[in-house]
C-alpha positions as CSV (number, residue, x, y, z in Angstrom):
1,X,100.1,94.4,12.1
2,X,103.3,96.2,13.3
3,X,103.6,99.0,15.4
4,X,104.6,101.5,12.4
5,X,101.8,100.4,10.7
6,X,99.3,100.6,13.8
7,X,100.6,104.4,14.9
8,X,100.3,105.6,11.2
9,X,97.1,104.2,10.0
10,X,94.6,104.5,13.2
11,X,94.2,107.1,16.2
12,X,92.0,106.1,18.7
13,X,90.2,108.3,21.2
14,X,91.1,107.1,24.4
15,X,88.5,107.5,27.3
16,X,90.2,106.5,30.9
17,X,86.8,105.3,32.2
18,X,84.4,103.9,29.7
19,X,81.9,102.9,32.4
20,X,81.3,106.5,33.2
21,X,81.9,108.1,29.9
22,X,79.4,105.5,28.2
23,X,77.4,108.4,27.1
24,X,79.8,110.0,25.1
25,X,80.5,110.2,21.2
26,X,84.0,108.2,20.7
27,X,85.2,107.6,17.4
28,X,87.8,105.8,15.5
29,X,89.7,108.0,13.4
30,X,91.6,107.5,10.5
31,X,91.9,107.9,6.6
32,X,92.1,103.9,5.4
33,X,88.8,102.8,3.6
34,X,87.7,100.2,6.5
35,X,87.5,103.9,8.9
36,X,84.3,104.5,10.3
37,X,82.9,107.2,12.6
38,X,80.8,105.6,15.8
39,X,78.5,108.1,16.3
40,X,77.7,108.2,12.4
41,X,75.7,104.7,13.1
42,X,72.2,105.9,13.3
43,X,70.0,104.7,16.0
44,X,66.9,102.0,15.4
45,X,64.0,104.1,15.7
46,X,60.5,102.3,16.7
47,X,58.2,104.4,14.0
48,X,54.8,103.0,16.1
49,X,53.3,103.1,18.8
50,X,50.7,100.5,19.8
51,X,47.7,101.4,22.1
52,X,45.9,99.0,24.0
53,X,42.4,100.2,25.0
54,X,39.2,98.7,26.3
55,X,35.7,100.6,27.4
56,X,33.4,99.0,30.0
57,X,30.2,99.9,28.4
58,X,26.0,99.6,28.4
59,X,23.4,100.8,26.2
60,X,21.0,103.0,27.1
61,X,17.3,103.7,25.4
62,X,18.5,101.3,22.0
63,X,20.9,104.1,20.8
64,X,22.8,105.5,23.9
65,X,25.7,104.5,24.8
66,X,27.1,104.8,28.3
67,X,31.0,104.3,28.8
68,X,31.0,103.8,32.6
69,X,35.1,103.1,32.9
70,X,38.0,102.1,30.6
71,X,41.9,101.2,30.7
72,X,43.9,102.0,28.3
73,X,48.0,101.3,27.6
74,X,51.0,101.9,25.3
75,X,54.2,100.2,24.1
76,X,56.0,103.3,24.6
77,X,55.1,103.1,28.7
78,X,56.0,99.9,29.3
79,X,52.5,98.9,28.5
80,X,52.0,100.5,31.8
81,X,48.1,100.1,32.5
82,X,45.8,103.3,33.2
83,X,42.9,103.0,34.3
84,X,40.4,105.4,32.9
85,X,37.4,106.2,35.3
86,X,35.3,109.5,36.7
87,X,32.0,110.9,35.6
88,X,30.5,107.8,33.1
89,X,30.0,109.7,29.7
90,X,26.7,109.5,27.8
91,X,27.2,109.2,23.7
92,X,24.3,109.3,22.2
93,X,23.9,109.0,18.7
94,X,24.5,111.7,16.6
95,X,25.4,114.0,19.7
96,X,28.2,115.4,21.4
97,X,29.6,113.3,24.0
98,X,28.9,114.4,27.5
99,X,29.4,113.7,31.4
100,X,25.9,111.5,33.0
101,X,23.7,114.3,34.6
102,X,22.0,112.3,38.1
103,X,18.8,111.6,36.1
104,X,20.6,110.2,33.3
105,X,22.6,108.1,36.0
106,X,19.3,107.1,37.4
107,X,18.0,105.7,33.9
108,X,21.2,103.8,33.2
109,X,20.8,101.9,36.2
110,X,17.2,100.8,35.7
111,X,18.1,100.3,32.4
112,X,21.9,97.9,33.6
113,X,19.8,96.1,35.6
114,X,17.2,94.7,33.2
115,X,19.9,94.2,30.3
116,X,22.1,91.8,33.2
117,X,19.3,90.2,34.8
118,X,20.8,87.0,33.7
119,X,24.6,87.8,34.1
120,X,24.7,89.0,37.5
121,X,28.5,89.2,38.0
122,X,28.5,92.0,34.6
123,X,25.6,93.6,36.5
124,X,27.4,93.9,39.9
125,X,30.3,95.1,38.2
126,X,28.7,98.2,36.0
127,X,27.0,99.0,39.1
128,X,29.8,99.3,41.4
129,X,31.6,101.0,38.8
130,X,28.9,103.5,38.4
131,X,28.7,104.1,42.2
132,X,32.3,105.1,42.5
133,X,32.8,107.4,39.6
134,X,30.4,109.8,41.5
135,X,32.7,109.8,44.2
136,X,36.0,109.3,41.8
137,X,38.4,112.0,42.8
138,X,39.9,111.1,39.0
139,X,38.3,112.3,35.4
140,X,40.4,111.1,32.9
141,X,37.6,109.2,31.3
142,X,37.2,112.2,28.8
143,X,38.0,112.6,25.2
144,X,40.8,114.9,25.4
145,X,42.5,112.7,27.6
146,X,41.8,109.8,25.6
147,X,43.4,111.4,22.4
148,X,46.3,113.2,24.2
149,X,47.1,109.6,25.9
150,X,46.8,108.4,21.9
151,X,49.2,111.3,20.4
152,X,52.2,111.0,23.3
153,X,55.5,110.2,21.9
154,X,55.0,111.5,18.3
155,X,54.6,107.7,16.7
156,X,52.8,106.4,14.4
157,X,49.8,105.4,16.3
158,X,47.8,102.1,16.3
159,X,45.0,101.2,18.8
160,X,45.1,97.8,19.5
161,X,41.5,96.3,20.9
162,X,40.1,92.7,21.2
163,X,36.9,91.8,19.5
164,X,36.7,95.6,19.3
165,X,33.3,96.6,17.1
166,X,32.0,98.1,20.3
167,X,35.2,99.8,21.1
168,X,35.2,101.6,17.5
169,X,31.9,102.9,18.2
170,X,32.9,104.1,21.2
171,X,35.6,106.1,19.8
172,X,33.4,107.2,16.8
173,X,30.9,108.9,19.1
174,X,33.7,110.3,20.8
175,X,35.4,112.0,17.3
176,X,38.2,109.6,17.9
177,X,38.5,107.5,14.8
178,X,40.8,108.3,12.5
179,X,43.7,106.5,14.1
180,X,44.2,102.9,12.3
181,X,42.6,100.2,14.5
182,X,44.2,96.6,14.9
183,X,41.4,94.0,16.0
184,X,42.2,90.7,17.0
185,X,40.2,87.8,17.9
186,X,40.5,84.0,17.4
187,X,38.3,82.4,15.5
188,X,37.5,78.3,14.5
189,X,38.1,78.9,10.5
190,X,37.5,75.2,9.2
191,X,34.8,73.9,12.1
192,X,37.2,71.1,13.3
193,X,37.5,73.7,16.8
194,X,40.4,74.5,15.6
195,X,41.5,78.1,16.3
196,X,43.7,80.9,14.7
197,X,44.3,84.4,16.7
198,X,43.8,86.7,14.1
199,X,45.2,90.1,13.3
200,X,42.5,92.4,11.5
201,X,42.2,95.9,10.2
202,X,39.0,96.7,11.6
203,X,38.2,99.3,8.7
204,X,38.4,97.1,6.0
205,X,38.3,93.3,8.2
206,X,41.5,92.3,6.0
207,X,43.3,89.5,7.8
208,X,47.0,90.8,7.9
209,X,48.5,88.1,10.3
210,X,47.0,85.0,12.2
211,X,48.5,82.3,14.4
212,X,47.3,78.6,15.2
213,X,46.8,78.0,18.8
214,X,45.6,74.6,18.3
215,X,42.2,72.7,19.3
216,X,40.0,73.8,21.9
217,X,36.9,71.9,22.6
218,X,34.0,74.3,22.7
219,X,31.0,74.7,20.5
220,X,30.3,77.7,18.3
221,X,33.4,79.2,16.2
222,X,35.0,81.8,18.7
223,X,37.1,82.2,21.9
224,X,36.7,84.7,24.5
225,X,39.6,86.8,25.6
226,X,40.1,84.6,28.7
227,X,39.8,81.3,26.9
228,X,42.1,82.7,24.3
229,X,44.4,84.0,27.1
230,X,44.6,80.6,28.8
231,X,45.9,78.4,25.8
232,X,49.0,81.1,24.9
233,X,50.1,82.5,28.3
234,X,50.4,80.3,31.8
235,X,51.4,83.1,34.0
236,X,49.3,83.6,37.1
237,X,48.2,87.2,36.4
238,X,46.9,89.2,39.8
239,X,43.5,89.5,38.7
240,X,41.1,92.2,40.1
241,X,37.4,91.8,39.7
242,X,35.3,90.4,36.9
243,X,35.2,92.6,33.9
244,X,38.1,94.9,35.1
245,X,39.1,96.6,32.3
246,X,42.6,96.7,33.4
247,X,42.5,92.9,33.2
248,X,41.3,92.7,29.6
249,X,43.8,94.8,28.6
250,X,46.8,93.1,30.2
251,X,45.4,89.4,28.9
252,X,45.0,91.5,25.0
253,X,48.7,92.7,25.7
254,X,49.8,88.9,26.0
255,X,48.0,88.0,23.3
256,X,49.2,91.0,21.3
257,X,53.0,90.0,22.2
258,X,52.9,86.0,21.6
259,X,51.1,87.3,17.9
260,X,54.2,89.8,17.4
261,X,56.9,87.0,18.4
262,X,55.2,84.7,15.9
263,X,55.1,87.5,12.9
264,X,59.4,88.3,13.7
265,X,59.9,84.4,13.3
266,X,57.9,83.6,10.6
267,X,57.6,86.9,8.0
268,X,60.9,88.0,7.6
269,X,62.1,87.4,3.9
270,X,65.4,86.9,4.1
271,X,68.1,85.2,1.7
272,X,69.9,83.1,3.6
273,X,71.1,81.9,6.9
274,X,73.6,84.2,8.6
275,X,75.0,83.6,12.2
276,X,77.3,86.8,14.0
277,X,79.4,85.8,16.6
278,X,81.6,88.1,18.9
279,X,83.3,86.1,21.7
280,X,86.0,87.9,23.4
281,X,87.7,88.7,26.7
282,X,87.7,92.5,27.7
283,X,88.8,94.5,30.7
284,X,86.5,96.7,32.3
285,X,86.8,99.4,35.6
286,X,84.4,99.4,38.2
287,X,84.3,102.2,40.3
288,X,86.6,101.0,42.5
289,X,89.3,101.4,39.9
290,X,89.9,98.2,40.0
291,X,90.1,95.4,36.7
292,X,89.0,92.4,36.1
293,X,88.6,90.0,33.4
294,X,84.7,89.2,31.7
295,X,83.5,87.5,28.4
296,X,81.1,88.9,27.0
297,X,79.2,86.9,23.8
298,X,76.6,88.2,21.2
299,X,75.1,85.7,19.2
300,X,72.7,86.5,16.5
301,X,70.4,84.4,13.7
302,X,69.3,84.9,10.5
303,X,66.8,82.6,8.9
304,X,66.1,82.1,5.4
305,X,63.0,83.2,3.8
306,X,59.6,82.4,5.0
307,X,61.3,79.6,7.5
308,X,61.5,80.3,11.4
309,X,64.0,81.8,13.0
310,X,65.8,81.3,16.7
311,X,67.1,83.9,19.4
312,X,68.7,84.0,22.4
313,X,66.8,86.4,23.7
314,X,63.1,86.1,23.9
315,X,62.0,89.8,23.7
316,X,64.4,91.4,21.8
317,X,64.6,91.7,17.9
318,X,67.7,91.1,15.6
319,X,67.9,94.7,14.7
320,X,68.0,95.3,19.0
321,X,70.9,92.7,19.8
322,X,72.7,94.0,16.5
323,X,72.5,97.4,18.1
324,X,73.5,96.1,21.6
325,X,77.0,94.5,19.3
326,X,77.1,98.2,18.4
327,X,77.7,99.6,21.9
328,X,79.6,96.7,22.7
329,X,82.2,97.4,19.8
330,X,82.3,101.0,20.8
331,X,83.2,100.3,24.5
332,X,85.6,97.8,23.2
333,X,87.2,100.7,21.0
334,X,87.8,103.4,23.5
335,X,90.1,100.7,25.7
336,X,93.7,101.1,24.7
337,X,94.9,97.7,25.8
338,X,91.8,96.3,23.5
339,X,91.7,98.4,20.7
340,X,94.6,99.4,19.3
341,X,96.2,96.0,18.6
342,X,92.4,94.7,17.3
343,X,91.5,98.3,15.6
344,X,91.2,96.5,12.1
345,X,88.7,93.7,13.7
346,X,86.7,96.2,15.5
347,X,86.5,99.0,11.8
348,X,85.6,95.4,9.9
349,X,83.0,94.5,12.0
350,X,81.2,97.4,12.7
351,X,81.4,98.1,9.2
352,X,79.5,94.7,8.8
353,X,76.6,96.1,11.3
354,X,76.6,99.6,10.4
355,X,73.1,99.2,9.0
356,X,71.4,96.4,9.8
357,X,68.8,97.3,7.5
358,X,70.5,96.6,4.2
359,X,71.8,92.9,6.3
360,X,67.4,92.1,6.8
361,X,67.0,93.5,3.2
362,X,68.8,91.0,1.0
363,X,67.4,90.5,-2.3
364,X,65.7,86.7,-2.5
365,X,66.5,86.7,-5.9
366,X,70.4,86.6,-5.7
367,X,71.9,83.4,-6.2
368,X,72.6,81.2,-3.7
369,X,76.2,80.9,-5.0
370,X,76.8,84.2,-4.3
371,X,75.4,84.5,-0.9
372,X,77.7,82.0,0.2
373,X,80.6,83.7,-1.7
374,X,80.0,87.4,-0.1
375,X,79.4,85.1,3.2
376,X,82.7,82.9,3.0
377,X,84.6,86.0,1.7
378,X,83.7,88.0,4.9
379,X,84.8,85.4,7.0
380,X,88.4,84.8,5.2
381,X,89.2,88.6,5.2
382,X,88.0,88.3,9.1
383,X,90.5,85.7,10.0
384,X,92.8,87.3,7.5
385,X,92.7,90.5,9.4
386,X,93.2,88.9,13.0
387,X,97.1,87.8,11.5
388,X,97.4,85.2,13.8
389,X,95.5,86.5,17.5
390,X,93.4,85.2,18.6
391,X,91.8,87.5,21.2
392,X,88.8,87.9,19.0
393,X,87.1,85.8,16.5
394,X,84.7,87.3,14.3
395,X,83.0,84.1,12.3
396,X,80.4,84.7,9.7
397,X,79.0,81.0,8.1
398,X,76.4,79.8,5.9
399,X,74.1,77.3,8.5
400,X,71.1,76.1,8.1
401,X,69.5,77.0,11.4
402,X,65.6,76.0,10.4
403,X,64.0,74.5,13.2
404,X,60.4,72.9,13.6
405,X,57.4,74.9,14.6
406,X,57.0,73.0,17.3
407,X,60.3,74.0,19.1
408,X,58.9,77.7,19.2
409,X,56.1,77.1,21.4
410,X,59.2,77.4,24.3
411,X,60.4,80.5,23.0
């Protein structure tokens, strides 16, 4: 590209400090065909929100239920845990939920201690819990808490619960069940102790997902939420007290994210095998005003259909890292000594990722010959368009990057 052709065919907005102008909307402008706006890429928008709850609960006269503390926790807060605790409510059946008058208090604890009798550690722990919520300075363990902690963030939402038939009734008594509930458990399906964590809709017990885990010798056909915990994650978690309802939701939340790791690998339907690569040298100023030299590498995989797929990055999805290529690009195009001689490279490529969606959304149908023609085509107008520099390489290749099963359980 010569400089004629460079001044007449692209204008770049030229920003002296990208590191502190990293919020603002740069563009490329132009009127060639390969010309795209930054700031016309739309943002990948989560559309749910998954809430993790759990209730410590008793029953009181048969019907009664008393909900004596709770923790509840969202993806949208970090899966920050709350713990949910004041005056234990009473929900009896076909009542209005209210806050445990003493004399009701009195009855539940006659009543907690003959239920436990046998399990002493559950019985400590309701009644410890039931002595502090009549000294608990807090009382969020209400329902409009509850739902305004559920409708935050204007999502989608889905409460998320383990083994959670109890928990539904909970939030049935409470008027609180029109939100769709994921239950998961894991279950021995074939009696060989071999166990699946499953994914269920707890309205209709449809089995959307499920994930082997393996053998685990125990009799009868289901785990708990510890022994389940135990096979998937080997953190030491900072536990509490038995039956802490802040612990059961932080082992379902590790449970709930190995499940969701699985499904990305192993559901998406994709055509064929794509790799991105961006490997390039850039300058960048500090505060100091002073520049220095960094390489910077995005690498991203695409799986064919129904076959498992490899990252780089354990927690983050291939629509996220394709995103993070966006800002990267954009920084890249607002530095003069980068972008003007590599303006073609950078229009071509964020062209490629403008929406990742129609990249994830290729028809399984098309013929294989002419995935790796629209593949091998984008990679000769690529080199095409460097003309020689080789600053930047953008490669896209058909690779078969299938890998076994087994290799996943390191991810």
């Amino acid at each position: 590209m010569n400089d004629d052709t460079a001044n007449r065919e692209s204008k770049i907005v030229y920003v002296k400090s990208p590191v502190k102008e990293n919020r603002a909307k740069e563009k490329l402008l132009g009127d060639t065909p390969d010309r795209l706006a930054i700031n016309d890429m739309p943002p990948l928008k989560e559309t749910h929100k998954f809430v993790i709850m759990d209730f410590e609960f008793s029953m009181v006269n048969k019907t009664s239920m008393v909900v004596i503390s709770g923790a509840i926790s969202n993806s949208l807060d970090r899966f920050k845990i709350r713990k949910l605790e004041g005056r234990s409510l009473l929900l009896p059946l076909n009542e209005e939920a209210r806050p445990m008058g003493e004399t009701e208090l009195q009855v539940a604890v006659r009543e907690i201690k003959r239920v436990f009798r046998v399990k002493t550690d559950l019985r400590d722990a309701c009644l410890d819990q039931l002595k502090q919520s009549l000294n608990s300075t807090k009382n969020n363990l209400t329902k409009g808490y509850i739902d305004s902690y559920i409708r935050r963030g204007n999502k989608e939402n889905v409460i998320v619960v383990w083994n959670g038939h109890s928990d539904k009734n909970i939030l049935t008594r409470l008027d609180l069940d029109h939100y769709p509930m994921l239950n998961i458990t894991c279950y021995d399906k074939y009696f060989n102790k071999n166990f699946y964590i499953q994914f269920e809709k707890l309205n209709n017990r449809e089995i959307i997902f499920e994930v082997d885990i393996g053998t685990y010798n125990k009799s009868g056909r289901l785990l708990n939420l510890v022994e389940t915990h135990d096979v998937i994650c080997k953190k030491k978690h900072h536990t509490t007290y038995a039956h802490d309802p802040r612990m059961d939701v932080k082992y379902t939340k590790c449970i709930f994210d190995y499940v969701i790791r699985k499904q990305r690998y192993e559901n998406l339907q994709l055509a064929s095998a794509i790799s991105f690569n961006i490997e390039t040298q850039f300058h960048i100023n500090p505060t100091q005003g002073e520049w220095h030299n960094y390489t910077a590498s995005f690498d991203f995989h695409i799986i064919t259909a129904n076959e498992n797929i490899i990252v780089p990055y354990e927690d983050e999805t291939i629509l996220e890292m394709i995103e993070a290529a966006k800002r990267f690009l954009s920084d890249m195009a607002v530095d003069r000594e980068f972008g003007e001689p590599y303006c073609y490279e950078l229009n071509y490529y964020l062209e490629i990722i403008q929406n990742p969606q129609d990249i994830l959304n290729y028809s399984t149908q098309l013929p294989s010959d002419r995935i790796i023609g629209i593949l091998f085509d984008a990679r000769y107008r690529a080199n095409d368009a460097m003309r020689g520099k080789k600053r930047m390489q953008v490669q896209m290749t058909n690779r078969d990057l299938r890998v076994p099963r087994e290799s996943l359980d390191d991810i």
